[in-house]
Residue, then its C-alpha position, 0 to 999 in steps of 0.5 A: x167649135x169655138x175660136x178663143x184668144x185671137x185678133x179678130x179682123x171685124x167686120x167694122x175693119x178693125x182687130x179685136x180680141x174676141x170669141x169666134x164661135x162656129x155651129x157647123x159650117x156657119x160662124x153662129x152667135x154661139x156654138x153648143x160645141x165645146x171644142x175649143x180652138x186656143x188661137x192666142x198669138x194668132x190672127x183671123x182674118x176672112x177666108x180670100x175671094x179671088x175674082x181675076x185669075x186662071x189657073x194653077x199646078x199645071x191647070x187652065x182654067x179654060x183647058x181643063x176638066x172637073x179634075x183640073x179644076x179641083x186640083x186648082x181649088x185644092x192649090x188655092x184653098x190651101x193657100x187661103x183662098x177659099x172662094x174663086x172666080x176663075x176667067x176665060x180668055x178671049x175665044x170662040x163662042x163655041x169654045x167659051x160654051x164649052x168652058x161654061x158647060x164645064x165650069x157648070x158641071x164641076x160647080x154642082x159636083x164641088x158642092x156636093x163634095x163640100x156637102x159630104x166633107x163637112x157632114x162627115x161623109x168624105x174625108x176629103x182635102x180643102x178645095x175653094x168655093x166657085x163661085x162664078x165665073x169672070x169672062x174676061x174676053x171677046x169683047x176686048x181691043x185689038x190695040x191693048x191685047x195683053x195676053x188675049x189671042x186676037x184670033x178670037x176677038x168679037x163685037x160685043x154681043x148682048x145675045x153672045x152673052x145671054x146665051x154663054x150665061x145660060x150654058x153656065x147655069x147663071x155663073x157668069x158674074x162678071x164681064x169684061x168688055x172695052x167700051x169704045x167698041x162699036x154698041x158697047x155703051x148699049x151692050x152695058x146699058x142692057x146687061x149692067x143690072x144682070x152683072x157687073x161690068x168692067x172696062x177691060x183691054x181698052x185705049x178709051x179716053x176719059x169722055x168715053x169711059x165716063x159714058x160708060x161708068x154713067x151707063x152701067x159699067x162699075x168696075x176696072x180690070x187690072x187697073x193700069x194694065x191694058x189700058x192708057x195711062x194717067x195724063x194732064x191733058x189726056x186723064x184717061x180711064x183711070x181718072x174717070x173710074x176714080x171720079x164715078x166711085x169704080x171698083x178697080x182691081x190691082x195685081x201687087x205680085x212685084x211685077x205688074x206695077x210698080x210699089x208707088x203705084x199700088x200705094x197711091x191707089x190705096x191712098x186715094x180711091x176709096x178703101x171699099x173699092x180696091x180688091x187686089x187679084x192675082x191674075x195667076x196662071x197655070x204655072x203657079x205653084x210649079x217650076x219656071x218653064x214652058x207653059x200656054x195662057x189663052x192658046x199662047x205659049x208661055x215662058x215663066x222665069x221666077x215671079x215673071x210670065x211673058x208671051x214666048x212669041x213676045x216677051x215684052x208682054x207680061x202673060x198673067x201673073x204666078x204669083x197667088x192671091x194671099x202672096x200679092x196680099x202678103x207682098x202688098x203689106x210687107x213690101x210695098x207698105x199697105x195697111x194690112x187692115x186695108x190690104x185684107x178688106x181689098x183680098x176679101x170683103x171688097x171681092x165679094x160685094x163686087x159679084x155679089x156674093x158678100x151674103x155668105x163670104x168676104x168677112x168674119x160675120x155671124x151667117x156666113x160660112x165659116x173660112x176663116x185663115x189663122x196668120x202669125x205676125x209675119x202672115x204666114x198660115x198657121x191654120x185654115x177653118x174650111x166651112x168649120x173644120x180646121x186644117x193645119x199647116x201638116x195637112x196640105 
């Protein structure tokens, strides 16, 4: 296949108008297939990478089984976001091993899916890539919880962690961990060449950030949220991950921080190290209601998810990850060229993934989404078969 007469989102983070040319399920130099794909009018840009997120369509990432988990590959595939990093909460090792155990079976049993769909085998619906797993607790605060269940908290644990990636079969591709923990420093010191490690759920003082961000750690967890803020006297976090060139997540669902907010950090760290996440939880893509997040109950009214038992704690997000893209651009006035490079390309390099995804590049998988001018889909080439809007 071959995709003629649209804007190109290039690998140099520019729009050009070229020929995108797919030879199987990989974008190719060229493509002995005739078929053409008119794209005029449109504009490609990379299939999303989601990192940070827990579920959809009434599934939790950490409650459900190889079903639930492809009905939430399906939710995000069809909304653009073709490879997922789903996160656990904070629970029991015991528990945490079962989510891994899980999440190791559904992996092989999606890539055989994938395999068959593409080779003409299984008709089967678009489902997102997983490709890894983002574990977001134990080691977290007491005092800067969230939506974490303090039942479950736990010292950090080199050997915890050695031994829940091994029940996952090495899929654990990033870790989160607040580092004025007691041997937090040692835990990043041992394992930040093994995966990345991100400040998490944390109330650290710039100095011991710093330590942290010079021992190992190189990312930040929904930045501004679970954390201490920015001051003159007390600079925080923040300003310690902006100092050592952190990566930093951010949620520009409308709700978990304000459009000034999402603007500055685009403004001033640097454009490879902002990746916007959804944070979304199982009522995304579902009506308002009742729902659970990490074992708590959930009450979800529009775009906002609270803790029923404290509703002044924002519980996740319902929102996906190309609607936080789409709303970063529209509404909050961030440069689409940057918004896309935060949603793709900036994701992938952070769990080390970029060799096959986050960019529109010759060798890698052909995921590409097909927007018109006001970001709305108009097609999805899943590992080089295309989908319209008709099929999902």
């Amino acid at each position: 296949m071959r995709i003629s007469g649209a804007k190109v989102y290039s690998k140099d983070h520019t729009f050009k108008n070229e020929t995108i040319y797919i030879d199987n399920d990989r974008i190719a130099e060229t493509a002995s297939d005739d078929e053409n794909f008119d794209a005029s009018g449109l504009t490609a840009i990379p299939g999303l990478v989601d990192i940070h997120f827990h579920g959809a369509m009434g599934h939790d990432f950490c409650n459900t089984d190889s079903e639930g988990l492809r009905k939430i590959a399906e939710y995000e595939a069809q909304n653009g976001i073709l490879a997922i990093c789903p996160a656990t909460m904070t629970y029991s090792e015991e528990i945490l091993e079962d989510i891994c155990k899980k999440a190791q079976v559904y992996s092989a049993e999606s890539k055989l899916l994938i395999s068959e769909s593409i080779n003409n085998i299984r008709n089967s619906s678009m489902i997102a890539d997983f490709i890894g797993i983002n574990m977001e607790g134990p080691f977290v605060s007491k005092d800067k919880l969230g939506a974490q269940n303090p039942k479950y908290l736990a010292a950090p644990d080199v050997n915890m962690f050695r031994r829940l990636q091994k029940a996952s079969g090495n899929l654990i591709k990033l870790i989160d961990i607040a580092p004025e923990l007691d041997k937090s420093i040692e835990f990043i010191r041992e394992l930040s060449e093994e995966v990345t490690v991100s400040l998490a759920h944390t109330s650290c003082d710039y100095d011991t950030a710093t330590t942290a961000f010079c021992s190992g750690a190189r990312h930040m967890t929904h930045l501004f949220n679970a954390m201490p803020g920015i001051n003159h006297r007390n600079p925080g976090p923040i300003i310690a991950a902006l100092e050592n060139n952190a990566e930093v997540e951010l949620i520009a669902d409308g709700i978990h921080i304000h459009p000034a907010m999402v603007r500055f950090v685009f403004n001033t760290f640097g454009e490879d190290k902002v990746i916007l996440i959804s944070d979304s939880m199982e009522a995304t893509g579902l009506p308002d209601g009742e729902y659970q997040l990490g074992g708590q109950k959930v009450n979800v009214k529009g775009n906002l998810a609270v803790l029923a038992d404290n509703p002044e704690t924002i519980a996740g997000s319902v929102t996906n990850l190309f609607e936080c893209m789409k709303k970063a651009v529209k509404e909050m006035g961030v440069p689409l060229e940057k918004a896309i490079r935060a949603a793709s390309e900036n994701p992938a390099k952070s769990i080390g993934i970029f060799k096959d995804y986050g960019s529109i590049s010759t060798g890698k998988y052909a995921n590409i989404i097909l927007v018109d001018d006001e970001l709305n889909i108009n097609h999805i080439i899943w590992h080089g078969r295309s989908y319209g809007s008709k099929h999902y």
